[in-house]
TORTORKE-988715 format. One record per atom (N, C-alpha, C): residue number from 1; atom name; x, y, z. Coordinates in steps of 0.001 Angstrom, whole numbers, plus 500000, padded with zeros to 6 digits. Each point is the difference from the previous one (the first is absolute). Layout:
# TORTORKE-988715
<rec NUM; "CA"; <X; Y; Z>> ...
This chain:
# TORTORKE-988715
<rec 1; "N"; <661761; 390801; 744876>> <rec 1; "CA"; <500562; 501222; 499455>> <rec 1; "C"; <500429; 500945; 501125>> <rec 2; "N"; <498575; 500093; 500955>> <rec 2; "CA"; <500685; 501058; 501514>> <rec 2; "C"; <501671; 499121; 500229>> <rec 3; "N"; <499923; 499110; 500644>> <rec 3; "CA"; <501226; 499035; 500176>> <rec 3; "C"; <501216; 500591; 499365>> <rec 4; "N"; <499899; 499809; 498663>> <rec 4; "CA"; <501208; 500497; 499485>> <rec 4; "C"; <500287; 501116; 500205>> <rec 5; "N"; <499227; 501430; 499563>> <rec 5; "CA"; <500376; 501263; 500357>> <rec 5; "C"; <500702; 499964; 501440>> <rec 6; "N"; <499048; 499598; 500608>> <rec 6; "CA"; <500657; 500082; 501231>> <rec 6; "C"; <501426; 499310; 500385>> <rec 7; "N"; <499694; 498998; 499280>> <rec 7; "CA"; <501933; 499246; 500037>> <rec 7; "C"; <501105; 500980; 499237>> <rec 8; "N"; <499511; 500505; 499403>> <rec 8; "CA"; <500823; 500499; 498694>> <rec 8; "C"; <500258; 501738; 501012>> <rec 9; "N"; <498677; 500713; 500447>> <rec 9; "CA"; <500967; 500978; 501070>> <rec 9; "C"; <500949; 499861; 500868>> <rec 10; "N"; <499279; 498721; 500655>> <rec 10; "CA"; <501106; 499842; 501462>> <rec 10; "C"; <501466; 499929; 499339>> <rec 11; "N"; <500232; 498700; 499098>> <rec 11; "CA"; <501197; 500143; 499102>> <rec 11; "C"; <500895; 501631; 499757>> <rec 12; "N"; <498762; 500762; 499437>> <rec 12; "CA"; <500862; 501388; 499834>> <rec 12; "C"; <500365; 500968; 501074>> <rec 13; "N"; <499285; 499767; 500719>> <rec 13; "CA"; <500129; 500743; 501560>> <rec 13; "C"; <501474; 499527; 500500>> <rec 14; "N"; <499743; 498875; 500252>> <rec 14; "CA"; <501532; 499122; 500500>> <rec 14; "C"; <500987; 500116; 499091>> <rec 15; "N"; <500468; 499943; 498367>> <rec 15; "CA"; <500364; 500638; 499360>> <rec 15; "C"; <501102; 501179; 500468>> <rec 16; "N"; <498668; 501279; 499794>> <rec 16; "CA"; <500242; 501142; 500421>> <rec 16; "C"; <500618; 499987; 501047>> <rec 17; "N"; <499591; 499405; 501368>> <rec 17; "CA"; <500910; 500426; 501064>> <rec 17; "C"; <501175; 499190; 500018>> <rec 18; "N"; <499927; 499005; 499477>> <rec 18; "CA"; <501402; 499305; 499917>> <rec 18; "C"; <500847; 501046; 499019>> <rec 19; "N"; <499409; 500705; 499112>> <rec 19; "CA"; <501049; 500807; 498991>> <rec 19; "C"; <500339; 501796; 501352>> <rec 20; "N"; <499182; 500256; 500557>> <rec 20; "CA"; <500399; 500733; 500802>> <rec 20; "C"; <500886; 499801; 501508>> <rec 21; "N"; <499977; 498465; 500220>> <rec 21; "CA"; <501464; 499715; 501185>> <rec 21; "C"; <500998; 500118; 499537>> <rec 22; "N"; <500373; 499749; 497984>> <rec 22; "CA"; <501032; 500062; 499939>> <rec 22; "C"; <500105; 501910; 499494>> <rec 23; "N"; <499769; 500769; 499769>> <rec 23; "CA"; <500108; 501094; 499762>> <rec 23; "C"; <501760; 500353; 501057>> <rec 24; "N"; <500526; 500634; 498986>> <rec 24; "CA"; <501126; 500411; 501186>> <rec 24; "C"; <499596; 500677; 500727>> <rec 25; "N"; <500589; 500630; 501364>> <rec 25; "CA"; <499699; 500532; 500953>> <rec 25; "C"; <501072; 501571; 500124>> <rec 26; "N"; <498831; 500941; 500208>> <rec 26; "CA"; <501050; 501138; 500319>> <rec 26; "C"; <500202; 500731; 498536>> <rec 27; "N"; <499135; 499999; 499354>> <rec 27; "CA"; <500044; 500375; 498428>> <rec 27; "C"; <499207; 501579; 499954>> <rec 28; "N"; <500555; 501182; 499572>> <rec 28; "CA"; <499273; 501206; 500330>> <rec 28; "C"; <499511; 500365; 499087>> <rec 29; "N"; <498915; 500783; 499724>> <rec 29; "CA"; <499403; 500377; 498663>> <rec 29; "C"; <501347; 501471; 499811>> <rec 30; "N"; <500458; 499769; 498398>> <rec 30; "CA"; <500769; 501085; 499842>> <rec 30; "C"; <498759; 501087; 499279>> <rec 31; "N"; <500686; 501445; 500522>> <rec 31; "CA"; <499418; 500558; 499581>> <rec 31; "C"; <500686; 500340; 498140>> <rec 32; "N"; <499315; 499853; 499007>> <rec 32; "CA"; <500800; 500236; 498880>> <rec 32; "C"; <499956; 501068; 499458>> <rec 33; "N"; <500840; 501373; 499607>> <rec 33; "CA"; <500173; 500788; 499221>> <rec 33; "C"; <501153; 500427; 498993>> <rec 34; "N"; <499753; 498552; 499842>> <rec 34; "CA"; <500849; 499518; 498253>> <rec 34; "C"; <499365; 501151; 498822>> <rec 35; "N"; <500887; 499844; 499234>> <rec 35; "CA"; <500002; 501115; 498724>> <rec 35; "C"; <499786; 499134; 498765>> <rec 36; "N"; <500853; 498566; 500243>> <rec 36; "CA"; <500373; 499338; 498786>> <rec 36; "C"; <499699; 498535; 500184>> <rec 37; "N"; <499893; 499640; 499383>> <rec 37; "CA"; <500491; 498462; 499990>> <rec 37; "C"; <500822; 499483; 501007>> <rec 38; "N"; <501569; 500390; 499782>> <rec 38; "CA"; <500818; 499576; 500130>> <rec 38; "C"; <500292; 500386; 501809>> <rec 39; "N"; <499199; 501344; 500442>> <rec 39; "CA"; <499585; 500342; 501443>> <rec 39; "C"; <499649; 499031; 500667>> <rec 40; "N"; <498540; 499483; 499178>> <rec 40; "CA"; <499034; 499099; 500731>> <rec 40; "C"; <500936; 498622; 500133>> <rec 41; "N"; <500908; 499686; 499388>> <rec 41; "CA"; <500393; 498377; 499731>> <rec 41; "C"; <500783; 500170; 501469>> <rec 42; "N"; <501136; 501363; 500089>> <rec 42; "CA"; <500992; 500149; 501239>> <rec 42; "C"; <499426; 500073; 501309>> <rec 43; "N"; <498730; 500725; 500046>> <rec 43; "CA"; <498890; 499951; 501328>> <rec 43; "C"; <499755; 498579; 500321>> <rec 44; "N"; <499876; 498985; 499092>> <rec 44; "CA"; <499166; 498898; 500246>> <rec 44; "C"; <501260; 499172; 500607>> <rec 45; "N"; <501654; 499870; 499040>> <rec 45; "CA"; <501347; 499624; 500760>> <rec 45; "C"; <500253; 500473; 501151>> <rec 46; "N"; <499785; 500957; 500316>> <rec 46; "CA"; <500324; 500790; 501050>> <rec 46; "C"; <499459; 499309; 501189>> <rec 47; "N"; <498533; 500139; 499965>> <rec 47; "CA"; <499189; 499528; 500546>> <rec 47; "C"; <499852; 498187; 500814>> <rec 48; "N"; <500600; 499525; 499118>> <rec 48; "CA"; <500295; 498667; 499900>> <rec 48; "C"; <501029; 499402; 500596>> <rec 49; "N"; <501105; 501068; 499951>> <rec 49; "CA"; <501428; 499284; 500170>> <rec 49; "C"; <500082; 500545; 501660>> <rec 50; "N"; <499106; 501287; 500370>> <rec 50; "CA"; <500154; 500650; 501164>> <rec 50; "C"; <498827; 498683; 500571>> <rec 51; "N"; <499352; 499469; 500283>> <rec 51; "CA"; <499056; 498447; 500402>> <rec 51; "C"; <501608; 498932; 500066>> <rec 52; "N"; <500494; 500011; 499290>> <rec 52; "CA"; <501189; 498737; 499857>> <rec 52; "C"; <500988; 500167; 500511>> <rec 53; "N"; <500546; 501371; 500156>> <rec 53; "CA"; <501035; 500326; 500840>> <rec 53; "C"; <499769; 500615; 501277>> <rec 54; "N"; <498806; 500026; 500668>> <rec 54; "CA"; <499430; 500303; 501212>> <rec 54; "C"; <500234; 498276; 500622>> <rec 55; "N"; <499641; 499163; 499084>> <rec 55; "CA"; <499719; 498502; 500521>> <rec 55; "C"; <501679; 500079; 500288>> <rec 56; "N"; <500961; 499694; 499332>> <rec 56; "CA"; <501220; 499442; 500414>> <rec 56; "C"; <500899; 501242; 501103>> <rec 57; "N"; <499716; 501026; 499988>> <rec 57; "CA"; <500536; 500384; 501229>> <rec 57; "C"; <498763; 499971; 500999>> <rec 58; "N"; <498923; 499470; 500271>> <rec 58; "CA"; <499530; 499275; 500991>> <rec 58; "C"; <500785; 498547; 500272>> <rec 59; "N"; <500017; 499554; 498854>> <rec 59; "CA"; <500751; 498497; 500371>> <rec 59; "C"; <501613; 500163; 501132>> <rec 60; "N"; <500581; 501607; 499403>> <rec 60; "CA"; <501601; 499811; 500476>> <rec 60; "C"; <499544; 500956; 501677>> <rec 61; "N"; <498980; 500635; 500096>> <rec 61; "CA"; <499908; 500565; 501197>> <rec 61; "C"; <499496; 499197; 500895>> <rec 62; "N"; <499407; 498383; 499851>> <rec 62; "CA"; <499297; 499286; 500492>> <rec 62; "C"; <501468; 498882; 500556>> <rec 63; "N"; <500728; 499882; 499280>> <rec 63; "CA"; <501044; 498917; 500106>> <rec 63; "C"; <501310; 500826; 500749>> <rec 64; "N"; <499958; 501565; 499957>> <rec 64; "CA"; <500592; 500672; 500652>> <rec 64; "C"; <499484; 500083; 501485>> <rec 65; "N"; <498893; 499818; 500311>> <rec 65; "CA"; <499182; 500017; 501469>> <rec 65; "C"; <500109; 499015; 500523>> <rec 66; "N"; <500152; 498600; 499012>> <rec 66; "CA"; <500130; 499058; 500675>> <rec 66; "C"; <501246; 499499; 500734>> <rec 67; "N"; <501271; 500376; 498996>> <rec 67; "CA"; <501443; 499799; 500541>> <rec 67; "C"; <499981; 500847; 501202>> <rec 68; "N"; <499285; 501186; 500234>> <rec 68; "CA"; <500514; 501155; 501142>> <rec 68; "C"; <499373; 498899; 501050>> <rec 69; "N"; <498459; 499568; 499924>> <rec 69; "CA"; <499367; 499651; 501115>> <rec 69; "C"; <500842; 498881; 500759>> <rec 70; "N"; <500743; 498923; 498924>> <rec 70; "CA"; <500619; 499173; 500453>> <rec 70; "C"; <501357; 499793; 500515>> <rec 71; "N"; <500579; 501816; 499932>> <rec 71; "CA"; <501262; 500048; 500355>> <rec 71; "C"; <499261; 500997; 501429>> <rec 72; "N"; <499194; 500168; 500163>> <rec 72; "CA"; <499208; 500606; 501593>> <rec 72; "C"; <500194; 498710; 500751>> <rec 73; "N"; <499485; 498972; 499485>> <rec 73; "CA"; <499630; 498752; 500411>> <rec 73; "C"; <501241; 499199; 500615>> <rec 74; "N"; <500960; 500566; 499400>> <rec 74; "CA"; <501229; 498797; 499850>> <rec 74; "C"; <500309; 498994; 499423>> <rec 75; "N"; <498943; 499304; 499175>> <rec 75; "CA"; <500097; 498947; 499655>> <rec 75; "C"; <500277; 500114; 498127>> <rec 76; "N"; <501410; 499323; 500310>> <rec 76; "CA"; <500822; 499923; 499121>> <rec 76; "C"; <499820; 499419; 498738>> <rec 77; "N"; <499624; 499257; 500061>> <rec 77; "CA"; <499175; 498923; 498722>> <rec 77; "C"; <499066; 500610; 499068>> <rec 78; "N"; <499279; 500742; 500944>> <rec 78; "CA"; <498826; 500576; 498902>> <rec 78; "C"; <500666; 501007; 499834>> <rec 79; "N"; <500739; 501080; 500619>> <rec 79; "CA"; <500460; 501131; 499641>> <rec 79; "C"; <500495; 499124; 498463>> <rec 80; "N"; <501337; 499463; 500194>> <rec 80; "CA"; <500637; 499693; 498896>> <rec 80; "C"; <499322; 499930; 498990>> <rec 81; "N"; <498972; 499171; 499552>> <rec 81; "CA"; <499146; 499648; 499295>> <rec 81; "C"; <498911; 501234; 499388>> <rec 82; "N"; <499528; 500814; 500823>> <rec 82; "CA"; <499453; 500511; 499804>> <rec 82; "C"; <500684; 501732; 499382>> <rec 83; "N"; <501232; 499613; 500196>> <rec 83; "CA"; <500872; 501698; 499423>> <rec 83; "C"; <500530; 499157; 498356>> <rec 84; "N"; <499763; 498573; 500233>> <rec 84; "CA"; <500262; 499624; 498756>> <rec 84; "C"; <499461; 500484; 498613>> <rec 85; "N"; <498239; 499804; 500496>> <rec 85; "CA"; <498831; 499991; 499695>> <rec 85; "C"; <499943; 501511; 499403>> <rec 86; "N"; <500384; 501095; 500649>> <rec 86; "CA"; <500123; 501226; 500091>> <rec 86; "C"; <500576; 500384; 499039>> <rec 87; "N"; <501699; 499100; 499937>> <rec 87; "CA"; <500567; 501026; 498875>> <rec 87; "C"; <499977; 499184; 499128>> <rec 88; "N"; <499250; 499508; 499512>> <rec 88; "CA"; <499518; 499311; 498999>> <rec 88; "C"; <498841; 500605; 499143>> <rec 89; "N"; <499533; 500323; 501101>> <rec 89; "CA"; <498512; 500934; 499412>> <rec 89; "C"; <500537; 501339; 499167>> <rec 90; "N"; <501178; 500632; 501284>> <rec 90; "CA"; <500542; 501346; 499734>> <rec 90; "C"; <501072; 499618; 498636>> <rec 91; "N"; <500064; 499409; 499362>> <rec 91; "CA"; <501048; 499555; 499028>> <rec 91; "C"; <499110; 500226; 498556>> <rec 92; "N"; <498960; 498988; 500491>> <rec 92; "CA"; <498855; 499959; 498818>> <rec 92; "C"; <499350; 501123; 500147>> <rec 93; "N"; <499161; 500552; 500582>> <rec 93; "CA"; <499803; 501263; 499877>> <rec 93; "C"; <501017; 501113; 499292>> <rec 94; "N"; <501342; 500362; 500373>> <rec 94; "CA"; <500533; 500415; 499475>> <rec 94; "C"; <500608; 499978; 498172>> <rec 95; "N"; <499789; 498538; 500005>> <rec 95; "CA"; <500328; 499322; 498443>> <rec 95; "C"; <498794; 500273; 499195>> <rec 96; "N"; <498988; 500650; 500652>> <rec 96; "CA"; <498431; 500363; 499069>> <rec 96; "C"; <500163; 501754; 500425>> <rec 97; "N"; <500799; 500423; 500625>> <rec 97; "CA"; <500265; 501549; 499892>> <rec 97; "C"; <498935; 500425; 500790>> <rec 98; "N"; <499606; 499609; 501153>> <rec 98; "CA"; <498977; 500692; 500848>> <rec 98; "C"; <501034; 500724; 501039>> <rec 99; "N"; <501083; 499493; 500448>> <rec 99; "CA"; <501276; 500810; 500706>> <rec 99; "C"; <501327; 499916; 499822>> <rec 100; "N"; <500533; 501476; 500204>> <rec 100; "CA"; <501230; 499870; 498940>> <rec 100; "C"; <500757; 499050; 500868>> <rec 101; "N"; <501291; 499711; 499251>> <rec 101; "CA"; <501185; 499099; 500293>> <rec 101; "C"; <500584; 500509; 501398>> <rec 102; "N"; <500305; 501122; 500120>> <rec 102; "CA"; <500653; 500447; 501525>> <rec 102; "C"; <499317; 499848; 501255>> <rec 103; "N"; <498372; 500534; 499745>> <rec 103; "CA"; <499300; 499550; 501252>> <rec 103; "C"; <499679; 498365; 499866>> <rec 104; "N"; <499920; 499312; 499133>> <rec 104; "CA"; <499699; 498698; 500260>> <rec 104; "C"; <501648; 499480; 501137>> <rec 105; "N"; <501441; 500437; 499661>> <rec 105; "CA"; <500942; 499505; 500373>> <rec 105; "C"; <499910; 500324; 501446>> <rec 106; "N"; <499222; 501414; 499958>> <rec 106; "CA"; <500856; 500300; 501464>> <rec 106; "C"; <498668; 499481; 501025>> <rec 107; "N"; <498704; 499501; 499716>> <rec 107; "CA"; <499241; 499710; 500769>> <rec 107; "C"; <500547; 498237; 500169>> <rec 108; "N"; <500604; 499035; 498848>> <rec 108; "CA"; <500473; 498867; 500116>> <rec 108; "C"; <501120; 499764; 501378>> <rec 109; "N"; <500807; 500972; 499592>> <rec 109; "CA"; <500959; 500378; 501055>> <rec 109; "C"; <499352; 500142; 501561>> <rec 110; "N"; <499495; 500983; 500096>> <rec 110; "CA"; <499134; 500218; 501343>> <rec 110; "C"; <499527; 498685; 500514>> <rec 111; "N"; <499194; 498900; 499441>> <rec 111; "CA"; <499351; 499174; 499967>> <rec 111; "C"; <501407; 498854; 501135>> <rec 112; "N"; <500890; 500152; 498663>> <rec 112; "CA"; <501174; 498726; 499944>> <rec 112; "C"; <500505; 500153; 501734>> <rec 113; "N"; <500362; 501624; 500204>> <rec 113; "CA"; <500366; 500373; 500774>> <rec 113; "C"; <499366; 499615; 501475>> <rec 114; "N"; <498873; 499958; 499512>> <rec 114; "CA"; <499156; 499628; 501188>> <rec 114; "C"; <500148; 498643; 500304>> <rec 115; "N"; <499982; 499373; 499617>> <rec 115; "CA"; <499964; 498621; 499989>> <rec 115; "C"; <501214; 499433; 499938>> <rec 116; "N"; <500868; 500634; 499770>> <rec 116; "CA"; <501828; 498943; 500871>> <rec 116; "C"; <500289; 500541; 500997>> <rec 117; "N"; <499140; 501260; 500391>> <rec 117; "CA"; <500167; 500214; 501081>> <rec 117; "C"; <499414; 499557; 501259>> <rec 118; "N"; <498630; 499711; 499687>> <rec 118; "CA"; <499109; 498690; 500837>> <rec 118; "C"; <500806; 498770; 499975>> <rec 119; "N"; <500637; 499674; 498746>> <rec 119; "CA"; <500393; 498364; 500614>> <rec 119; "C"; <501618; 500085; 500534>> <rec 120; "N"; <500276; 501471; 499689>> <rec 120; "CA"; <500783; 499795; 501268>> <rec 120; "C"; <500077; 500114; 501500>> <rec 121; "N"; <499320; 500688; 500297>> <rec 121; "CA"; <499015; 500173; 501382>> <rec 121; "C"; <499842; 498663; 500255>> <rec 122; "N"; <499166; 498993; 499212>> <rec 122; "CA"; <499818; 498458; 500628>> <rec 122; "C"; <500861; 499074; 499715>> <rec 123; "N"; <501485; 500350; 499482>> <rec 123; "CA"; <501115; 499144; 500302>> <rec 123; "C"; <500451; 500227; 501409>> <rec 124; "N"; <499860; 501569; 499747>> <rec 124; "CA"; <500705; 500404; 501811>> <rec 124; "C"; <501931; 500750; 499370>> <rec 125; "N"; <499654; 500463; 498758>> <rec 125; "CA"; <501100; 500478; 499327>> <rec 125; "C"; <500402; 501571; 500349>> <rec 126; "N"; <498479; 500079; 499694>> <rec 126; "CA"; <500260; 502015; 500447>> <rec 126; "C"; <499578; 500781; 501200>> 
């Protein structure tokens, strides 16, 4: 009988912390001073969508660092690849309305810009 209890905690312990690695990360307690219902439901969206749209412009500021590092670098391949990566992110992001249409274009641009201008540098064009 000890045996089991004891099998049967360890189980919930491990459980538990396996249910707390996946917990999202970066989640703030809101403070709530809802009136209504319909308050509390927009605090909790709010709340939620600001966690989801923090994640994807991390994704486009991460793929934006990477094209810069690799046009420092010179090396053409990953730049390319990696401004690909970028406005791809900045496209989808934008198609879920986390940034409007003009700054997504003109940071694509900047990007593009950068990068025909590196591979022209290593043709020996400009």
């Amino acid at each position: 009988m000890m045996r089991r209890s004891i099998r049967v905690l360890l189980l919930w312990l491990a459980a538990a912390a396996a249910f707390t690695a996946l917990a999202p990360r970066r989640t703030a307690t809101v403070q709530m001073m809802a009136n209504n219902p319909g308050a509390l439901k927009r605090i909790k969206t709010n709340e939620r969508n600001r966690v989801r749209n923090a994640a994807w412009r991390s994704k486009v500021r991460t793929w934006t660092r990477k094209t810069n590092e690799a046009i420092e670098r010179g090396d053409v391949d990953e730049a390319k690849e990696c401004a690909r990566m970028a406005t791809s992110m900045i496209d989808r992001a934008t198609r879920r309305k986390i940034y409007h249409k003009n700054w997504a274009a003109r940071n694509k641009s900047r990007l593009s810009k950068k990068v025909i201008k590196l591979i022209l540098e290593s043709r020996g064009e400009l």
